[in-house]
Biotite code that builds the C-alpha atoms (Angstrom):
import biotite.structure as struc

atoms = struc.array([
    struc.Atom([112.112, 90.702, 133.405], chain_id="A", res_id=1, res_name="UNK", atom_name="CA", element="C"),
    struc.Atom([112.885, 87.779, 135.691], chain_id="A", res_id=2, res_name="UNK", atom_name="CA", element="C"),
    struc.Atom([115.336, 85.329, 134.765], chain_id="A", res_id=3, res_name="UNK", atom_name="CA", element="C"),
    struc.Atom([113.226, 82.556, 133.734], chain_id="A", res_id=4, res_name="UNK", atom_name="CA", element="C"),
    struc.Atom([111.587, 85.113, 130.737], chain_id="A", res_id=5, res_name="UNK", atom_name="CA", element="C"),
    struc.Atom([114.551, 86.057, 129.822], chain_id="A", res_id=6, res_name="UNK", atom_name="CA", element="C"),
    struc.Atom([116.008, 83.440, 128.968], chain_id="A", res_id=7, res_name="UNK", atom_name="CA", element="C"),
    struc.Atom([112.829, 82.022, 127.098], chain_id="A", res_id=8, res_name="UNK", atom_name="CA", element="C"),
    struc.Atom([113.198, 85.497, 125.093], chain_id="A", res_id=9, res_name="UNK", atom_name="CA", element="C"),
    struc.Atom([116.518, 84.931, 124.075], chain_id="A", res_id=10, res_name="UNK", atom_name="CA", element="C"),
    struc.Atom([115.407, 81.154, 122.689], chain_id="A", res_id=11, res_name="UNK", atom_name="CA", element="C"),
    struc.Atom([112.726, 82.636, 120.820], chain_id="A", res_id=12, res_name="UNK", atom_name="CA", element="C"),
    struc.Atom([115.368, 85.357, 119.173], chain_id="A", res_id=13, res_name="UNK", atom_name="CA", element="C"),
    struc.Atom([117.721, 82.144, 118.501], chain_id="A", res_id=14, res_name="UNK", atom_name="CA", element="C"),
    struc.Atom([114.694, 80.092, 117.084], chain_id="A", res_id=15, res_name="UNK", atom_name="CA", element="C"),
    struc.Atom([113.695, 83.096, 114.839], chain_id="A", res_id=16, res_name="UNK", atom_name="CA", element="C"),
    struc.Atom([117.563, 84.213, 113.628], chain_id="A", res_id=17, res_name="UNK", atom_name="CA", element="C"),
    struc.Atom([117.685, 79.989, 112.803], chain_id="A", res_id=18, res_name="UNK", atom_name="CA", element="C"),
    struc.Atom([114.258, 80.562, 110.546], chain_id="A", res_id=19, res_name="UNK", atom_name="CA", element="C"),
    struc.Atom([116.641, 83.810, 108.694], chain_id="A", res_id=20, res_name="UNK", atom_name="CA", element="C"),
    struc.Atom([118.964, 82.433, 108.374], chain_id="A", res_id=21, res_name="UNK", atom_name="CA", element="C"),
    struc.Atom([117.555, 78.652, 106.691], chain_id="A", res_id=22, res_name="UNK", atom_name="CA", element="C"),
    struc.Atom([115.759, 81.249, 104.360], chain_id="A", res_id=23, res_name="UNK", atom_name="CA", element="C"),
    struc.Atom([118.898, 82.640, 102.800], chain_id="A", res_id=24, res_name="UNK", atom_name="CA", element="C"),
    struc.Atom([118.357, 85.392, 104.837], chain_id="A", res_id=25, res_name="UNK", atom_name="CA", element="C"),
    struc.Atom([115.013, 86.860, 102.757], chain_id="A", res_id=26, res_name="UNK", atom_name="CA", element="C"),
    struc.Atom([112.164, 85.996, 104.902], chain_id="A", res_id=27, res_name="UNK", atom_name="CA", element="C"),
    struc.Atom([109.308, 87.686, 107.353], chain_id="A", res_id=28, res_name="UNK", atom_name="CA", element="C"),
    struc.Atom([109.220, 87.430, 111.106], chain_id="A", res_id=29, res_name="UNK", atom_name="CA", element="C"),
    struc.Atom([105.654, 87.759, 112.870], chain_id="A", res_id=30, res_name="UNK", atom_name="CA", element="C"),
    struc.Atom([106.638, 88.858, 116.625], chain_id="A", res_id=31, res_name="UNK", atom_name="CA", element="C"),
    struc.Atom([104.900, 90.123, 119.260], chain_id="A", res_id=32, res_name="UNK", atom_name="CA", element="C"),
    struc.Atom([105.421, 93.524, 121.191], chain_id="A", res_id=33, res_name="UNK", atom_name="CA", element="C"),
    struc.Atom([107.707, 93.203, 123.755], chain_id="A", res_id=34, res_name="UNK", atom_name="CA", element="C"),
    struc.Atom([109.841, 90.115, 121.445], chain_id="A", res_id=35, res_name="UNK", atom_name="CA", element="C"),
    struc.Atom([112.742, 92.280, 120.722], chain_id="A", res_id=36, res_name="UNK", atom_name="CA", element="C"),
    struc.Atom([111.910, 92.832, 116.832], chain_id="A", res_id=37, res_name="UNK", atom_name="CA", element="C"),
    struc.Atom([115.138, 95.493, 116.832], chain_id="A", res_id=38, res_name="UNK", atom_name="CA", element="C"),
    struc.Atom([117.476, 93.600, 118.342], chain_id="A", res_id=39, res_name="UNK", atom_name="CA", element="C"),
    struc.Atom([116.496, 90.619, 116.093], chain_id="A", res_id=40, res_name="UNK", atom_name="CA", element="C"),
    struc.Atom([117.229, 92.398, 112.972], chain_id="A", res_id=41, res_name="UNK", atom_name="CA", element="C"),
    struc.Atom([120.446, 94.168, 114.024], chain_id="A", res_id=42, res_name="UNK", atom_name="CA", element="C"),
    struc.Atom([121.600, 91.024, 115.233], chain_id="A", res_id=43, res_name="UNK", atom_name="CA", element="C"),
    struc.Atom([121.226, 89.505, 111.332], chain_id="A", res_id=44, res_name="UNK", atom_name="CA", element="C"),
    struc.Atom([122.405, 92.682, 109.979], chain_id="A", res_id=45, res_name="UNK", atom_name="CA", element="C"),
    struc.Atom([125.696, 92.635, 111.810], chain_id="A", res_id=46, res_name="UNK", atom_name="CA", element="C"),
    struc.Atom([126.053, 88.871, 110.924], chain_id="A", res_id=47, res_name="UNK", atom_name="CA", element="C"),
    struc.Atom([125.521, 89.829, 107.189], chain_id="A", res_id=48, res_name="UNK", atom_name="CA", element="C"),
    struc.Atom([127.957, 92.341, 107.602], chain_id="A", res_id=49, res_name="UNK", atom_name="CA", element="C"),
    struc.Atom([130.960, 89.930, 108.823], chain_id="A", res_id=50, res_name="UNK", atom_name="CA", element="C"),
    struc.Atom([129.544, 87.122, 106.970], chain_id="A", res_id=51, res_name="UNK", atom_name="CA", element="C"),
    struc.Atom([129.382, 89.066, 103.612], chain_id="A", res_id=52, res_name="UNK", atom_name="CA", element="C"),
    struc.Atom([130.395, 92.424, 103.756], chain_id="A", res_id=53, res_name="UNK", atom_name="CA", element="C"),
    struc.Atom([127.583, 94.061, 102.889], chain_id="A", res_id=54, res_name="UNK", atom_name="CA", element="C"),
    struc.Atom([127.926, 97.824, 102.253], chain_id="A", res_id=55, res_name="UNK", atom_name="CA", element="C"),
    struc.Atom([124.517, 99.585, 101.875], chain_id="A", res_id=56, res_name="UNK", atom_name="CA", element="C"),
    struc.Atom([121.609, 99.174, 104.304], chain_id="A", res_id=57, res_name="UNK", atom_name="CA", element="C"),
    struc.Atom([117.851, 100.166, 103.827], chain_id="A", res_id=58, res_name="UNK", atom_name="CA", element="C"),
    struc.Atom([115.679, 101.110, 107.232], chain_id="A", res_id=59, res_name="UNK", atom_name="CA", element="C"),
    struc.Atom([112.185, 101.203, 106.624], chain_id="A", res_id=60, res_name="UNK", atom_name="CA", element="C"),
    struc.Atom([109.268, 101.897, 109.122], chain_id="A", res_id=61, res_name="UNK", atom_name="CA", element="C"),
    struc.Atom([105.808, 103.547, 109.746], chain_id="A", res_id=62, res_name="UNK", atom_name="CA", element="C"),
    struc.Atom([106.729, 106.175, 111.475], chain_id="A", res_id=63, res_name="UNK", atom_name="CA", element="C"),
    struc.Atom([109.394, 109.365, 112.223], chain_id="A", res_id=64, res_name="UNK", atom_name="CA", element="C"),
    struc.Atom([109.689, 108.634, 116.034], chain_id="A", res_id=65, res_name="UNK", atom_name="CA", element="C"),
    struc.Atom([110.602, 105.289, 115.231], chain_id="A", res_id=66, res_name="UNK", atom_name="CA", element="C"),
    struc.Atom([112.849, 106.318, 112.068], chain_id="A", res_id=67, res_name="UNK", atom_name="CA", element="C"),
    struc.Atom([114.666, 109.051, 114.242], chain_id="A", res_id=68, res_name="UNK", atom_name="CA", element="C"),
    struc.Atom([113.794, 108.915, 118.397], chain_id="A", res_id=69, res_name="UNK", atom_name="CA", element="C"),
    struc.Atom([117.416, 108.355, 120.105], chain_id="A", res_id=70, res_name="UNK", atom_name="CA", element="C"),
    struc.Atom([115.448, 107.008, 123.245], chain_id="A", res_id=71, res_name="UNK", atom_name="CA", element="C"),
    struc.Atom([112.847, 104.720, 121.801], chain_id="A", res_id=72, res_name="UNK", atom_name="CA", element="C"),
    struc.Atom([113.494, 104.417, 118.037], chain_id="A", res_id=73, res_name="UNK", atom_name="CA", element="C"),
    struc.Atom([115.635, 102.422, 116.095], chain_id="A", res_id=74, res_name="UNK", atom_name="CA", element="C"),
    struc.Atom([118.294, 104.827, 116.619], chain_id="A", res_id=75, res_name="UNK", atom_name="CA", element="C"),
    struc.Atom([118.652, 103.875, 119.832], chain_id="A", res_id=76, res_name="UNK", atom_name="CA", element="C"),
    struc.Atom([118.632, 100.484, 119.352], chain_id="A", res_id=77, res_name="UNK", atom_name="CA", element="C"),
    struc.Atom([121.935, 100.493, 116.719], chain_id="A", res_id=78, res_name="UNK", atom_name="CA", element="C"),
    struc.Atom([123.282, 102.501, 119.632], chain_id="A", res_id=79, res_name="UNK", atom_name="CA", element="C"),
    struc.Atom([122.784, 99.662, 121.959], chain_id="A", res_id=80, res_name="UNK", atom_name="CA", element="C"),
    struc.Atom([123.364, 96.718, 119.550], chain_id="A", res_id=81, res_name="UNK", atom_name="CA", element="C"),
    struc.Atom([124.796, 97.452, 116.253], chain_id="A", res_id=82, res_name="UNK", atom_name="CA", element="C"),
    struc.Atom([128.570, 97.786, 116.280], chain_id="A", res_id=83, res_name="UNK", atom_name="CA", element="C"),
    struc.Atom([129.854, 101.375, 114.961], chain_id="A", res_id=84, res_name="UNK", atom_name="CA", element="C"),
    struc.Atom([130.750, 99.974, 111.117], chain_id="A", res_id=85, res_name="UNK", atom_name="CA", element="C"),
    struc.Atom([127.449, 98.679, 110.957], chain_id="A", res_id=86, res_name="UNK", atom_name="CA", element="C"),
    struc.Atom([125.606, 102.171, 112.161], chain_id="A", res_id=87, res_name="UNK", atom_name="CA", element="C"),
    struc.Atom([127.633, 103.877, 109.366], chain_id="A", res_id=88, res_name="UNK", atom_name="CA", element="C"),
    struc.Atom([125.953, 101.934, 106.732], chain_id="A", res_id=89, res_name="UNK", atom_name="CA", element="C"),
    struc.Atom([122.005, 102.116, 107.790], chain_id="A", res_id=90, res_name="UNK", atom_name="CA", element="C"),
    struc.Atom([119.994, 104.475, 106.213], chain_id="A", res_id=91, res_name="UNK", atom_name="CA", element="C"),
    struc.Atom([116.484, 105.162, 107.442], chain_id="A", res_id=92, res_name="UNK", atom_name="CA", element="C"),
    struc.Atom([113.541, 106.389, 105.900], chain_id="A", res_id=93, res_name="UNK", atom_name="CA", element="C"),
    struc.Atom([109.994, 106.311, 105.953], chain_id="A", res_id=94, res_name="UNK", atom_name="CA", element="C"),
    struc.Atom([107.737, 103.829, 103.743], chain_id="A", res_id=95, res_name="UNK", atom_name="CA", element="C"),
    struc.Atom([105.731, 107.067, 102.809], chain_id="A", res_id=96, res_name="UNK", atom_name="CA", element="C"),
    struc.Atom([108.994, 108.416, 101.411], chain_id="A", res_id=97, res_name="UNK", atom_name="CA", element="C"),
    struc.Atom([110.621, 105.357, 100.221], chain_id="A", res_id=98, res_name="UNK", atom_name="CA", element="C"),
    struc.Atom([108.084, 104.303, 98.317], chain_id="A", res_id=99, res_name="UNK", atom_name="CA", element="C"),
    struc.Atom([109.029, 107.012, 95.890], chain_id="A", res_id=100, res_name="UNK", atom_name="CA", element="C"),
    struc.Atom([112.626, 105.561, 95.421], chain_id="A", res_id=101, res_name="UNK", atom_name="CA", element="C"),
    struc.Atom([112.908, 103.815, 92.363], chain_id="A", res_id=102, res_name="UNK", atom_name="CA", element="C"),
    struc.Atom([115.674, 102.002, 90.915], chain_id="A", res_id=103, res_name="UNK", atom_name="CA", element="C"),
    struc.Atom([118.029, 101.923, 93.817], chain_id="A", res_id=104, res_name="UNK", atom_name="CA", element="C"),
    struc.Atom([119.919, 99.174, 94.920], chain_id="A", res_id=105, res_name="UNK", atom_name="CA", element="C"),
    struc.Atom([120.584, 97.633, 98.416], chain_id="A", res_id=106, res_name="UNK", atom_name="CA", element="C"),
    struc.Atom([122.688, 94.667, 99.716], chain_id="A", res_id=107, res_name="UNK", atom_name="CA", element="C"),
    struc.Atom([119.979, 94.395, 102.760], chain_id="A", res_id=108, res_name="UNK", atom_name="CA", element="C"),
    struc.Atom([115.852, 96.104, 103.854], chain_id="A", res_id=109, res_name="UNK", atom_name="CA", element="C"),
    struc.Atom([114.997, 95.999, 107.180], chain_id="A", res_id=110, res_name="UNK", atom_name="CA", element="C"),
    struc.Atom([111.563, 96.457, 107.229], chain_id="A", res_id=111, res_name="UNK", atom_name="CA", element="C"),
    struc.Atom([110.325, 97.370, 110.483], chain_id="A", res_id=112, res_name="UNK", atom_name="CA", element="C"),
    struc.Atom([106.344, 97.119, 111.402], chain_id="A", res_id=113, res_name="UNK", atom_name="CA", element="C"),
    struc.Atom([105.911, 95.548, 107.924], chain_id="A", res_id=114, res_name="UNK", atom_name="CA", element="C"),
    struc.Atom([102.445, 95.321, 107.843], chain_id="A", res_id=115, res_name="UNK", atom_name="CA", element="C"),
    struc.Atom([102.128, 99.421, 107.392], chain_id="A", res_id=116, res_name="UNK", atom_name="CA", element="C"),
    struc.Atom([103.641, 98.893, 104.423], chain_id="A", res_id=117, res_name="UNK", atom_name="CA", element="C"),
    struc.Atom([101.393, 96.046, 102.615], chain_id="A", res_id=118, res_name="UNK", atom_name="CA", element="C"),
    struc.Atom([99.664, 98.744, 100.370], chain_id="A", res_id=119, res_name="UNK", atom_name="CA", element="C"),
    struc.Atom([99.249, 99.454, 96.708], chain_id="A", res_id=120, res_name="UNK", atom_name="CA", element="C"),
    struc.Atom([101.452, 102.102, 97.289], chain_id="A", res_id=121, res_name="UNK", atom_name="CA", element="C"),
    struc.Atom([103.731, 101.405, 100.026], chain_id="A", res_id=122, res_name="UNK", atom_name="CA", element="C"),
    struc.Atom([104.885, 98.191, 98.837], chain_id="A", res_id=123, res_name="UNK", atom_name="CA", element="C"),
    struc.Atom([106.628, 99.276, 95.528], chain_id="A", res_id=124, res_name="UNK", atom_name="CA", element="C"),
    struc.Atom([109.434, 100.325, 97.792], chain_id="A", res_id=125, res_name="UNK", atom_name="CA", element="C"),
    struc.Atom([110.568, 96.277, 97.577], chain_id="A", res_id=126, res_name="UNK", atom_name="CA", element="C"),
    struc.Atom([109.204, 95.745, 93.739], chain_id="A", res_id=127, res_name="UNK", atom_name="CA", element="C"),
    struc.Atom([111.029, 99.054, 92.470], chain_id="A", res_id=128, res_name="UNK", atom_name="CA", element="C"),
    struc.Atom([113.939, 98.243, 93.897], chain_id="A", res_id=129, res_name="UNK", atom_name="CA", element="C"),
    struc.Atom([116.719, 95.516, 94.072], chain_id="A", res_id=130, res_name="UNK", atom_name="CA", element="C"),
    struc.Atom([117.688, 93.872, 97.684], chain_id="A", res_id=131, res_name="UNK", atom_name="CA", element="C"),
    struc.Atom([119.602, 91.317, 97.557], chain_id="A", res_id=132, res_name="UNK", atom_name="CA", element="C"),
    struc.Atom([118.814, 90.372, 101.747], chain_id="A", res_id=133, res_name="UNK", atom_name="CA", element="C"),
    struc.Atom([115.300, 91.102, 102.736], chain_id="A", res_id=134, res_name="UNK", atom_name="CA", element="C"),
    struc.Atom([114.776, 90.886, 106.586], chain_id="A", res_id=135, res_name="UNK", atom_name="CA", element="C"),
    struc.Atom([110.802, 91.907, 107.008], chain_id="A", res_id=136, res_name="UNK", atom_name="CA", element="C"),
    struc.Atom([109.223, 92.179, 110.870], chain_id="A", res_id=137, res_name="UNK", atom_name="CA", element="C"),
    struc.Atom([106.208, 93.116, 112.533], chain_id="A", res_id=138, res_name="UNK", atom_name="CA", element="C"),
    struc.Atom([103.693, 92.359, 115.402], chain_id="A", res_id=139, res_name="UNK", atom_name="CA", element="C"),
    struc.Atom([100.705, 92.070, 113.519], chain_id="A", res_id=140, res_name="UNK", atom_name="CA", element="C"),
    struc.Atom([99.758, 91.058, 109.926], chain_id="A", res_id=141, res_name="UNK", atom_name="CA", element="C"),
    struc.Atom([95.524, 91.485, 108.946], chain_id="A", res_id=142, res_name="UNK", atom_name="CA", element="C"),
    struc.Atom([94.563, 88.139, 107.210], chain_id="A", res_id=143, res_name="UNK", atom_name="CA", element="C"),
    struc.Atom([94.097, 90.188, 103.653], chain_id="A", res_id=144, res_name="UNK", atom_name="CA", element="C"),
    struc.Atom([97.708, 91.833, 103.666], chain_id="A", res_id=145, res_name="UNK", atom_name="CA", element="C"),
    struc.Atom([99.357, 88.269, 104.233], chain_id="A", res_id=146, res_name="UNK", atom_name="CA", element="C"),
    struc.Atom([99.624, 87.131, 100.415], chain_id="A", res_id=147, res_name="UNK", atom_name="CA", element="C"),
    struc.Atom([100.792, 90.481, 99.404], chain_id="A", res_id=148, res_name="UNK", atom_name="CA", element="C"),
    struc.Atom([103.680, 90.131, 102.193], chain_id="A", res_id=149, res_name="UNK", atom_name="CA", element="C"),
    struc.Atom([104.864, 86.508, 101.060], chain_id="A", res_id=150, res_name="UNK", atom_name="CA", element="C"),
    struc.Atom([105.206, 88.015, 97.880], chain_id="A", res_id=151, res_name="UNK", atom_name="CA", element="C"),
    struc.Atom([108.228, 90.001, 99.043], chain_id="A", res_id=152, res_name="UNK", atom_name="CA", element="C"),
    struc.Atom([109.260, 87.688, 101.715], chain_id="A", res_id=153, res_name="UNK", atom_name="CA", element="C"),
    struc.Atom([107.984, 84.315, 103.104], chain_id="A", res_id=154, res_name="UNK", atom_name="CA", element="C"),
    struc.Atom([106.629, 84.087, 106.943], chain_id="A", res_id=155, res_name="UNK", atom_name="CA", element="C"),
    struc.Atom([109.491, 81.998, 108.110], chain_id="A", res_id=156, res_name="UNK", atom_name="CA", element="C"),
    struc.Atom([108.973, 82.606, 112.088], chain_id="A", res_id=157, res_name="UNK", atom_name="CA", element="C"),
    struc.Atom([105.551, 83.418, 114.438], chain_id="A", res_id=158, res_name="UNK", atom_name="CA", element="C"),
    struc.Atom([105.994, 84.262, 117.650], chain_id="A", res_id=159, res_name="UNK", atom_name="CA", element="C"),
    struc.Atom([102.348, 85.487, 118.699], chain_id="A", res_id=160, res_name="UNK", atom_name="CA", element="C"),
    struc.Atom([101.379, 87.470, 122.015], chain_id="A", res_id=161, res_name="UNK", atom_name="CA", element="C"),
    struc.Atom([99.222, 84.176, 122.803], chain_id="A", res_id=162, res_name="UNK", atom_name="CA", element="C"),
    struc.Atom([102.613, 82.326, 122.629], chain_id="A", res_id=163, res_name="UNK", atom_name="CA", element="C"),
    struc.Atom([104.900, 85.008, 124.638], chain_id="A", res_id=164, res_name="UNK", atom_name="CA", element="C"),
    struc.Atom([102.641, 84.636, 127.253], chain_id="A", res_id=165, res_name="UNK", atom_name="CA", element="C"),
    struc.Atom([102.634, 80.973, 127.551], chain_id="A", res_id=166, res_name="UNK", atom_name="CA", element="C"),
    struc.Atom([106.593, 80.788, 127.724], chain_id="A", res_id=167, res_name="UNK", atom_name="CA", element="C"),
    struc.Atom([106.620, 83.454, 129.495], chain_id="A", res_id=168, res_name="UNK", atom_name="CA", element="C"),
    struc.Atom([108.490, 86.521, 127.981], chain_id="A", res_id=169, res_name="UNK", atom_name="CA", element="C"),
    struc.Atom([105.854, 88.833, 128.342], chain_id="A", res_id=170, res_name="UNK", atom_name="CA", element="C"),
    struc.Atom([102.727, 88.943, 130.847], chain_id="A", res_id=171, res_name="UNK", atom_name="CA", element="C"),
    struc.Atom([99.278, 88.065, 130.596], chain_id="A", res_id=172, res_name="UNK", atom_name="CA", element="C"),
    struc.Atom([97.679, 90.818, 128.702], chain_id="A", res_id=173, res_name="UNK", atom_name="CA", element="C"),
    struc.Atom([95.355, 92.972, 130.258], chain_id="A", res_id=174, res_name="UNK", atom_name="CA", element="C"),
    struc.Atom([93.033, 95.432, 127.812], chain_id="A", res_id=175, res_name="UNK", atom_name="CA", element="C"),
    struc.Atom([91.582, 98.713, 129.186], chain_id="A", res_id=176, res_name="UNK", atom_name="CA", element="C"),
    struc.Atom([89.984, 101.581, 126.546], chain_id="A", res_id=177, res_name="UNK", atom_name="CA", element="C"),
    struc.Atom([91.026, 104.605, 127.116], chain_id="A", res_id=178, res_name="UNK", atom_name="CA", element="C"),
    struc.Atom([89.359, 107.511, 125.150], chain_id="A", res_id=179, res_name="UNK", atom_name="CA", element="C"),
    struc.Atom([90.695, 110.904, 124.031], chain_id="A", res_id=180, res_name="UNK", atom_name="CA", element="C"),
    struc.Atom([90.414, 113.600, 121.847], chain_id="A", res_id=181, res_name="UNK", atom_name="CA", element="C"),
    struc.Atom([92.194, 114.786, 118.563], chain_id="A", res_id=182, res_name="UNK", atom_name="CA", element="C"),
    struc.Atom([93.748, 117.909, 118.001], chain_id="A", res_id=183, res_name="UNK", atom_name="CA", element="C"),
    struc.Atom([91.992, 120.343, 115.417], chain_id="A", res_id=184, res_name="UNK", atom_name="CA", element="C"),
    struc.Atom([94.519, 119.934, 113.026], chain_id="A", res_id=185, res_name="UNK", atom_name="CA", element="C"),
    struc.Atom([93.900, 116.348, 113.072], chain_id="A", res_id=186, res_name="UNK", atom_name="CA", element="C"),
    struc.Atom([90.851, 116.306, 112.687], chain_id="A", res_id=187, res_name="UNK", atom_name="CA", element="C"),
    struc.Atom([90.752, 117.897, 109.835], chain_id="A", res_id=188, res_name="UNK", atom_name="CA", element="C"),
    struc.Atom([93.038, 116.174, 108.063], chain_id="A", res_id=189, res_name="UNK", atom_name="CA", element="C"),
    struc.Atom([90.966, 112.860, 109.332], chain_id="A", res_id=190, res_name="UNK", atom_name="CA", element="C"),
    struc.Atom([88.092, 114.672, 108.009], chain_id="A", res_id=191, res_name="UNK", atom_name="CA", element="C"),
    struc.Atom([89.620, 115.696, 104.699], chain_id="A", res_id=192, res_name="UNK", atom_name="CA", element="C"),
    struc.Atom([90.235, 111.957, 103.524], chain_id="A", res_id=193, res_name="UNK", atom_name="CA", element="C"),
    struc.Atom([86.732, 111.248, 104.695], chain_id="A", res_id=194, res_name="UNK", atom_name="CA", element="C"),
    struc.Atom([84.904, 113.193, 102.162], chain_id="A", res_id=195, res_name="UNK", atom_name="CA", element="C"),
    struc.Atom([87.539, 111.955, 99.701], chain_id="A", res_id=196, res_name="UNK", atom_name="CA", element="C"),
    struc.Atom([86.170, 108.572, 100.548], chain_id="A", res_id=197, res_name="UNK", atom_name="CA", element="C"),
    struc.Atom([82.820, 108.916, 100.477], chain_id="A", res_id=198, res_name="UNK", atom_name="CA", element="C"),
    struc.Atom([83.273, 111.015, 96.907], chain_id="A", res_id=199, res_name="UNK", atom_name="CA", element="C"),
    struc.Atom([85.291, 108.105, 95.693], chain_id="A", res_id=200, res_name="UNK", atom_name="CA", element="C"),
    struc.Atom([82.748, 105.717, 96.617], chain_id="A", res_id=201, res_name="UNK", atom_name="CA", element="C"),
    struc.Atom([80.136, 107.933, 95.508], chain_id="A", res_id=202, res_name="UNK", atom_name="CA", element="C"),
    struc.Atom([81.837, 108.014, 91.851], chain_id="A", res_id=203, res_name="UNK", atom_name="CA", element="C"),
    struc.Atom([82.328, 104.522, 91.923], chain_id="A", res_id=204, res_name="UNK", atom_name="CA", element="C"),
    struc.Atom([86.107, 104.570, 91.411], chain_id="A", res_id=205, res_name="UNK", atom_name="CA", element="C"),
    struc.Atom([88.026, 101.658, 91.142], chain_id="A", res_id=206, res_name="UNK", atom_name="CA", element="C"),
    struc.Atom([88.743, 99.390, 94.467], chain_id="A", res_id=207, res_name="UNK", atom_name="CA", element="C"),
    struc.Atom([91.690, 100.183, 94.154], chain_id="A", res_id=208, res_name="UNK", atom_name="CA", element="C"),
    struc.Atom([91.690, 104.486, 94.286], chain_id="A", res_id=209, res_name="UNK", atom_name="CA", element="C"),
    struc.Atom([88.823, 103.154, 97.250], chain_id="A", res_id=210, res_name="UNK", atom_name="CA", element="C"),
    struc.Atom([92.128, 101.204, 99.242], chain_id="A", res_id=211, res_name="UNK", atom_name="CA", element="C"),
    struc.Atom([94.697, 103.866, 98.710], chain_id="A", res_id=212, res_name="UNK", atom_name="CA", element="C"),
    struc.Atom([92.443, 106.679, 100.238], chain_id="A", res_id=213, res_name="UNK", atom_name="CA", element="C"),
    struc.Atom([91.229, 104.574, 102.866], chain_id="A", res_id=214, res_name="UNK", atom_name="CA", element="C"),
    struc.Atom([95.148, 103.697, 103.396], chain_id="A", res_id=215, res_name="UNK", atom_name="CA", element="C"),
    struc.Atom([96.197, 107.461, 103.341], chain_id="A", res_id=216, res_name="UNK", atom_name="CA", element="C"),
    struc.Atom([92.677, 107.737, 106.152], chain_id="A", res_id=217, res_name="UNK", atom_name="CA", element="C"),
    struc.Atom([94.868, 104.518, 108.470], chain_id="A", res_id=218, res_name="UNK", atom_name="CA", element="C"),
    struc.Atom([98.022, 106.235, 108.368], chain_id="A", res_id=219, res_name="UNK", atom_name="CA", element="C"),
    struc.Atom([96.960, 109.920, 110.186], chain_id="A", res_id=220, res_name="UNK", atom_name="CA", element="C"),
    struc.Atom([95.676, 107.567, 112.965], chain_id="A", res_id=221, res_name="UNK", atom_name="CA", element="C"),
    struc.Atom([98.738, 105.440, 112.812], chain_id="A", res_id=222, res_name="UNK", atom_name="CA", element="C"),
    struc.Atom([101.080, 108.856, 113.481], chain_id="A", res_id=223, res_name="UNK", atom_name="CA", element="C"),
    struc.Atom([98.357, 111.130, 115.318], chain_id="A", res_id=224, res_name="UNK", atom_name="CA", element="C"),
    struc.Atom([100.831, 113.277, 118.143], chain_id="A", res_id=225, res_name="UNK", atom_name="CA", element="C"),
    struc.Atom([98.103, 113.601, 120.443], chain_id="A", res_id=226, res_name="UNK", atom_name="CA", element="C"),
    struc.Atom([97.910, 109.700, 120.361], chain_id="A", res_id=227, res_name="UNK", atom_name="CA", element="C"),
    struc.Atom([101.323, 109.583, 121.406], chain_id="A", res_id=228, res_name="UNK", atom_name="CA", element="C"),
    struc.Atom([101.136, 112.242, 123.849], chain_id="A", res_id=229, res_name="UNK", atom_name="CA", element="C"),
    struc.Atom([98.263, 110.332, 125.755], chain_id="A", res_id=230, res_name="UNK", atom_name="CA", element="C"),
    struc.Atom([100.363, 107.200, 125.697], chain_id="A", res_id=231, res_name="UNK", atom_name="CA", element="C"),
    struc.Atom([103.029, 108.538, 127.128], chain_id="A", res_id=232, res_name="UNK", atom_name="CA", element="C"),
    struc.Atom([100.564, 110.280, 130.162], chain_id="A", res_id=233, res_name="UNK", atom_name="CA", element="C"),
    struc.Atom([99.110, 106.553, 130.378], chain_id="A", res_id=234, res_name="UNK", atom_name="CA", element="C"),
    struc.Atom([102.974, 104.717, 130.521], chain_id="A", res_id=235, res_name="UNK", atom_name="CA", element="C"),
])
């Protein structure tokens, strides 16, 4: 990254951590890839730290390479940015495990690639639970998940891909398909939920038994290993 996007980075980071922090520090970023999402949040975290001592610390994302990866997860990234009293207080999970939780209580949620989480299900990991900071981020948000998400948080900041690659910060975008096969195991699995659809819809169950299998369909193509296995070929 020359010096020129770099610096245009680091003013979009600013203008977004300004946004938190006018919000009382409960509010929704919408950032592109490549924006520094992590950094963003750790940055706020630490500042809530030394500003008011917060003690417990809620990680959530989509995924378990992003949950645990000490090269390109968010592990990594406290590495690199949090300070060490900070790291000691972030606990990580899942939203298909903490969803479960119930009744817990956090001083802070950082809710990484948010809009996995804007489900029926998913979502009752912020309504079951008490946060008294709520720090939500993520690259993309679908046009019917955005009510449900100012519900938890409002969209305080946008920084779109359209608008990193005006100032700068990332390069013009260049799209190329690239096709690939499943494993068998995955297929399976993909297959599985399909019937359960198509029974569901069949029955003429509720919307909203229709959603959650459709959402439990999204999320084995959201964490499919031969998907990240290509990717990794391709980078």
């Amino acid at each position: 990254m020359d010096f020129n996007a770099l610096q245009e980075r680091v003013k979009m980071q600013n203008e977004a951590k300004d946004a938190i922090r006018k919000a009382n520090y409960v509010g929704a970023l919408l950032i592109t890839v490549g924006g520094g999402k992590g950094k963003i949040i750790i940055d706020l975290a630490q500042e809530l730290l030394d500003k008011y001592k917060i003690k417990r610390i809620l990680y959530v994302c989509d995924n378990r390479r992003l949950r645990d990866s000490t090269i390109e997860g968010f592990p990594q990234e406290l590495q690199k940015w949090a300070s060490p009293e900070l790291r000691k207080l972030v606990h990580c999970e899942c939203y298909q495990t903490a969803y479960k939780f119930k009744d817990q209580e956090y001083d802070l949620i950082l809710s990484d690639e948010a809009d996995f989480a804007m489900t029926p299900e998913y979502c009752k990991v912020f309504f079951n639970n008490k946060f008294r900071f709520k720090l939500l981020v993520t690259g993309t948000l679908s046009p019917s998940k955005k009510q449900l998400l100012e519900s938890i948080a409002p969209i305080v900041y946008k920084f779109t891909t359209t608008h990193a690659e005006q100032r700068g910060v990332v390069n013009k975008t260049a799209y190329y398909m690239y096709n690939y096969r499943m494993t068998e195991s995955e297929s399976r699995e993909y297959r599985k939920w399909t019937m359960a659809i198509a029974k569901a819809i069949a029955a003429e169950k509720p919307p909203n038994q229709i959603n959650f299998l459709l959402g439990k369909r999204k999320e084995i193509l959201y964490t499919l290993e031969s998907s990240y296995i290509h990717v990794r070929k391709v980078m």
